[in-house]
C-alpha positions as CSV (number, residue, x, y, z in Angstrom):
1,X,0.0,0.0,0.0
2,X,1.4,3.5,-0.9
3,X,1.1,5.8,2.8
4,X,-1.8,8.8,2.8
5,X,-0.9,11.6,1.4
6,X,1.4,14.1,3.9
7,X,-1.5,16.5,5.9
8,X,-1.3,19.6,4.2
9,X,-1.7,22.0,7.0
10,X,0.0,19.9,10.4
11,X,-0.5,20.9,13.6
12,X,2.6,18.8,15.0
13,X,3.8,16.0,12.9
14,X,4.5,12.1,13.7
15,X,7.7,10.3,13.2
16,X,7.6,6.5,13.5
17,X,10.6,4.8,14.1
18,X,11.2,1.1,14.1
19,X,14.7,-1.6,13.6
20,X,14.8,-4.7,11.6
21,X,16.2,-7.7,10.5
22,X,15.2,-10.1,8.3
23,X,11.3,-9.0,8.4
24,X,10.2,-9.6,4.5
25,X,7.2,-10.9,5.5
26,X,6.0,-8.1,7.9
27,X,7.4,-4.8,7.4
28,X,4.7,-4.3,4.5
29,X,2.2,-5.0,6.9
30,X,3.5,-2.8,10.1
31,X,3.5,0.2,8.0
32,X,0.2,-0.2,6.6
33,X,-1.1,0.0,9.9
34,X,0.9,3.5,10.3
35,X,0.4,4.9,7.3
36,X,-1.1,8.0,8.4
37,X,2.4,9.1,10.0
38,X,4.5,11.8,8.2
39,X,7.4,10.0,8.4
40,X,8.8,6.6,8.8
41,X,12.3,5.6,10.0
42,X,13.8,2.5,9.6
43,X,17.1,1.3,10.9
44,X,18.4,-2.0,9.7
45,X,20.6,-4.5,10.5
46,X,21.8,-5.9,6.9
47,X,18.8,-7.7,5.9
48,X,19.2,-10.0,3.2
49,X,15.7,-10.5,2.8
50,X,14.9,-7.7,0.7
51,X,13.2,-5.9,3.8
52,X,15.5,-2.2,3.3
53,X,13.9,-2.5,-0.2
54,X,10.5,-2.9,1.2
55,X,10.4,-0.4,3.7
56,X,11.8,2.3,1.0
57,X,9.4,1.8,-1.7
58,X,6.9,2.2,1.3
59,X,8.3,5.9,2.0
60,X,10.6,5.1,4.5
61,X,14.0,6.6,5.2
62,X,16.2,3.7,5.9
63,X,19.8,3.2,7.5
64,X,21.8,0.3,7.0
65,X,24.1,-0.3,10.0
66,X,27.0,-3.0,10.4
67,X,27.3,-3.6,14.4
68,X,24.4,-5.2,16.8
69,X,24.8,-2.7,19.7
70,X,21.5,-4.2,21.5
71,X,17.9,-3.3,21.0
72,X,18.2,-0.1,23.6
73,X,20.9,1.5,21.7
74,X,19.8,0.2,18.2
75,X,16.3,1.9,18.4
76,X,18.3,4.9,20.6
77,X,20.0,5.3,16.6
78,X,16.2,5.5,15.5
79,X,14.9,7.6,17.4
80,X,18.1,10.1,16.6
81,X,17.0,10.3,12.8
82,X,13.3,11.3,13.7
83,X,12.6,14.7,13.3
84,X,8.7,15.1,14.4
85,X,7.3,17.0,17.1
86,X,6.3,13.1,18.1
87,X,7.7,9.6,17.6
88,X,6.0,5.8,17.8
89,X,8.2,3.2,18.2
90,X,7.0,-0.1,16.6
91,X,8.2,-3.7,16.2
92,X,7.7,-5.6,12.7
93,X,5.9,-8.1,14.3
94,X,3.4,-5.2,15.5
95,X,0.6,-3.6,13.9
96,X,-1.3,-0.4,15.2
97,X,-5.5,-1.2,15.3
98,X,-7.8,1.2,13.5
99,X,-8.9,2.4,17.1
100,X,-4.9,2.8,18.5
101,X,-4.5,4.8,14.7
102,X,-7.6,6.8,16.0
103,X,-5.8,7.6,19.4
104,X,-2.7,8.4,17.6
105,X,-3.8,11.0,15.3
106,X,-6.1,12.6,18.3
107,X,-3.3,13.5,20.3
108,X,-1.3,14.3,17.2
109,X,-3.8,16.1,15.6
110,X,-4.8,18.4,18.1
111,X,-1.2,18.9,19.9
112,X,-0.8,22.6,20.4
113,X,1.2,24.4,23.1
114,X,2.4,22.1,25.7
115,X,1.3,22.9,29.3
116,X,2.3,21.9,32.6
117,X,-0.3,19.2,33.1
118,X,-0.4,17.7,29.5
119,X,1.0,14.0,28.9
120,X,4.9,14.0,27.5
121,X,4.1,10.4,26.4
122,X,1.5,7.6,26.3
123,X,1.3,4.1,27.2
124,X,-0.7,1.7,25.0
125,X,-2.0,-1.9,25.8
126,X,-0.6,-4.1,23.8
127,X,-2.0,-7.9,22.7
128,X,0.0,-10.6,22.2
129,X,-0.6,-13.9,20.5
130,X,1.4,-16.8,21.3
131,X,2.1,-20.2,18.8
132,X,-1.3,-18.7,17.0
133,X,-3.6,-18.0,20.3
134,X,-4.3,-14.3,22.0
135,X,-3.3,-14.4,25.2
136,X,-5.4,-11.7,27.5
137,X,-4.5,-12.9,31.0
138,X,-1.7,-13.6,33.1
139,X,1.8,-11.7,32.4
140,X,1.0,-10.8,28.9
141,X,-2.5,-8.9,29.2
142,X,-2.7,-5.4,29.6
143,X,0.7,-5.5,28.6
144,X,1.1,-1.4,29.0
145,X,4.0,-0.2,26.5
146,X,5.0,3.6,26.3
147,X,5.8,4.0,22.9
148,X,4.0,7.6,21.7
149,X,6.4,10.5,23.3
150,X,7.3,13.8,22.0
151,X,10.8,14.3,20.8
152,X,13.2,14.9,23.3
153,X,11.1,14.1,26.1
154,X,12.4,10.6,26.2
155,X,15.1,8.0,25.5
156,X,15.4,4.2,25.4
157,X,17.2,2.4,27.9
158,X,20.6,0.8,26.8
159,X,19.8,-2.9,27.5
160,X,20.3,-5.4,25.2
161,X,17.0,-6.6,25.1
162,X,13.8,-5.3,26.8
163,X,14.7,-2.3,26.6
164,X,12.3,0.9,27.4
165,X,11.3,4.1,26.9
166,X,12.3,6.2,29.6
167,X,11.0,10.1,30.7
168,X,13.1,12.4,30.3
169,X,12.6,15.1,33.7
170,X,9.1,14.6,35.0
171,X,6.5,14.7,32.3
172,X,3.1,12.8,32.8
173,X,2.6,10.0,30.7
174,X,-1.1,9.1,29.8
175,X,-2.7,5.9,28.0
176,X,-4.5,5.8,25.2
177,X,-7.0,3.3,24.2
178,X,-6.9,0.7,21.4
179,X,-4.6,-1.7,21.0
180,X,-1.5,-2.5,19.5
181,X,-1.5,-6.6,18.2
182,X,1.3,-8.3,18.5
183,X,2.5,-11.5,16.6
184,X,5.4,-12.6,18.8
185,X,5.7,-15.8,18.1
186,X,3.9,-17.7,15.8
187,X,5.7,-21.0,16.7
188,X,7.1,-23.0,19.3
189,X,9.9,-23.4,17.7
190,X,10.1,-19.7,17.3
191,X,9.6,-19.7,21.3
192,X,12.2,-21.6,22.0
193,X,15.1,-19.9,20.1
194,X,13.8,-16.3,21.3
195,X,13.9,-17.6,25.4
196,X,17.5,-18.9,24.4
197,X,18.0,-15.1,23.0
198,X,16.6,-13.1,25.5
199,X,17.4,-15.4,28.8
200,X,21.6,-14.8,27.5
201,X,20.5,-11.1,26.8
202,X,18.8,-10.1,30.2
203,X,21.3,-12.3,32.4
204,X,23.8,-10.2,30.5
205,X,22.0,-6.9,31.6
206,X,20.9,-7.9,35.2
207,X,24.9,-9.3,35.8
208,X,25.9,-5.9,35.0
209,X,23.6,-4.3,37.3
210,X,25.1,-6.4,39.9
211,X,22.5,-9.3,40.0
212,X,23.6,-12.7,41.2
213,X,22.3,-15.9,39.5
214,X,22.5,-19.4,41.0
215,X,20.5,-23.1,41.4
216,X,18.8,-21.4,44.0
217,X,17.8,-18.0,42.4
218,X,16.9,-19.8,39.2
219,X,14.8,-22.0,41.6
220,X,12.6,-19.0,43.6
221,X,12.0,-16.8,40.2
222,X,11.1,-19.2,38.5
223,X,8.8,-20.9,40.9
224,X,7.7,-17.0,41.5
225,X,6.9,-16.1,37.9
226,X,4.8,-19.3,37.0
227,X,2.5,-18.7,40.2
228,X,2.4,-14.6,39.1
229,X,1.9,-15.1,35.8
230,X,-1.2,-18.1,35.9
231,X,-2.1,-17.5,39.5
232,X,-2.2,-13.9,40.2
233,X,-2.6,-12.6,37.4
234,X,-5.3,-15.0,36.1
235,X,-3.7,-16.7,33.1
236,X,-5.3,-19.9,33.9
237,X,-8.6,-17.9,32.1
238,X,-6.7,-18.7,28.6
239,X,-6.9,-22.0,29.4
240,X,-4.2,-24.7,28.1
241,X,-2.7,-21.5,26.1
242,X,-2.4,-19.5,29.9
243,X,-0.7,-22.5,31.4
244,X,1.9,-22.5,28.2
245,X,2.7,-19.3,28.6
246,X,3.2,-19.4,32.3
247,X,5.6,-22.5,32.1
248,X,7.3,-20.5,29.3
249,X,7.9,-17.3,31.1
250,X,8.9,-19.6,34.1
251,X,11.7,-21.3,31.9
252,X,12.7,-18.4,30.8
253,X,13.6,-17.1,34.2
254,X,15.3,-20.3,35.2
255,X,18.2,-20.3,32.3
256,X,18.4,-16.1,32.7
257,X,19.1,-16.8,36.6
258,X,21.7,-19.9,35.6
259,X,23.4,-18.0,32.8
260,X,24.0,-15.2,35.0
261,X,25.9,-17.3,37.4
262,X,27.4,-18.6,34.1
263,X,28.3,-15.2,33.4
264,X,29.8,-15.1,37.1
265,X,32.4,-17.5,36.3
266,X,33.5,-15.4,33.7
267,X,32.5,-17.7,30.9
268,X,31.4,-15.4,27.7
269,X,27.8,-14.7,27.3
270,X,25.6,-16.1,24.1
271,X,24.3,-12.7,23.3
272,X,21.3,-12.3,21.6
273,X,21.7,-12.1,17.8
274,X,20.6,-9.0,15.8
275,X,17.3,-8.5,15.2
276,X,15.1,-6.2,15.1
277,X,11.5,-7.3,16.7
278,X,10.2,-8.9,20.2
């Protein structure tokens, strides 16, 4: 789809910013569902997919970069490119409902002279299907992103992976309602290869914070994150799917807690590779 033509008159504009790898088969898609933005910034990671090629016949400016610096600091490079008065940060693997778009372009649309009370940023519920189920309980459901901010109000944090946007001074953040769908991952197999990812990421992160893995650690977290995630927090209302997910968010949390005592013995870490979705 070619994007809507640029407003002709904007109150403030929107920049939307998103990194990739490898994402053929849904960048097309993503920016359809932002195609009302005045501006789209892509920063990829060498496809070899023909995704760079995608993106800039959709309209997007595009950066090809060499080095994997994380996901904080890769989307950081992003969000240094945009020049609107506001930026959305998207993943491929995301797409923006027609009620989210309808938020979007409110707040965009009738942005005028910021005040002292007035939201700096937004947070957005996001859905997430897992191995070809929507999940809308436990750990996953409302899983409240901040991803609309105005420029220079905020930054994403430097971890490798799960990384955030974080406030810049003390601005309010609001929320906006619709959601933002999320295909995460449409396999188990893909499951499995992203908790090997992101467990080697985040014990890499939490170690250098000074966290301390171990049997035990691994043990307690994970025991903790099964019960929070189908217990607490009610994933057992997704049935066989909510019980999945819990055990999978569980595992997860064991190998991050025994690769960070890995990482303790001074062993190198398996580092997530580069890529530019969650």
């Amino acid at each position: 789809m070619r994007p809507l033509p640029r407003h002709a008159s904007p109150i403030a504009t929107l920049s939307v910013i998103l990194i990739t790898k490898n994402e053929s088969a849904d960048i097309d898609a993503c920016l359809d569902s932002v195609a009302f933005a005045d501006e789209w910034i892509v920063v990829d990671s060498g496809s070899t997919d023909g995704t760079a090629e995608q993106a800039r016949r959709f309209g997007a400016r595009v950066t090809i970069t060499s080095d994997w610096p994380g996901f904080g600091a890769q989307k950081q490079r992003a969000l240094d490119l945009a020049s609107g008065d506001w930026v959305f940060s998207i993943d491929a693997d995301e797409r923006v409902t027609p009620e989210l778009a309808a938020s979007l372009r409110a707040v965009v649309g009738s942005d005028g002279p910021a005040t002292v009370d007035a939201p700096v940023a937004y947070e957005i519920s996001r859905l997430s299907r897992f191995a070809g189920r929507w999940i809308r309980h436990g750990d996953w459901y409302p899983d409240r992103v901040l991803r609309l901010f105005r420029r220079g109000a905020a930054r994403f944090s430097p971890d490798l992976v799960h990384e955030r946007v974080v406030v810049v001074g003390k601005g309010r953040v609001g929320r906006l309602e619709g959601e933002l769908h999320h295909d995460t991952m449409p396999t188990f197999e893909d499951a499995i290869a992203k908790m090997n990812r992101y467990s080697s990421g985040r014990a890499a992160d939490k170690s250098a914070a000074g966290g301390v893995g171990g049997v035990a650690a691994a043990i307690g977290h994970a025991a903790w994150a099964f019960l929070r995630s189908y217990v607490v927090r009610r994933g057992f209302l997704d049935g066989a799917a909510g019980f999945v997910v819990a055990v999978y968010i569980a595992e997860g949390t064991w190998w991050r807690y025994l690769k960070m005592a890995e990482l303790a013995r001074c062993l190198p870490p398996n580092l997530p590779e580069d890529r530019g979705r969650h």
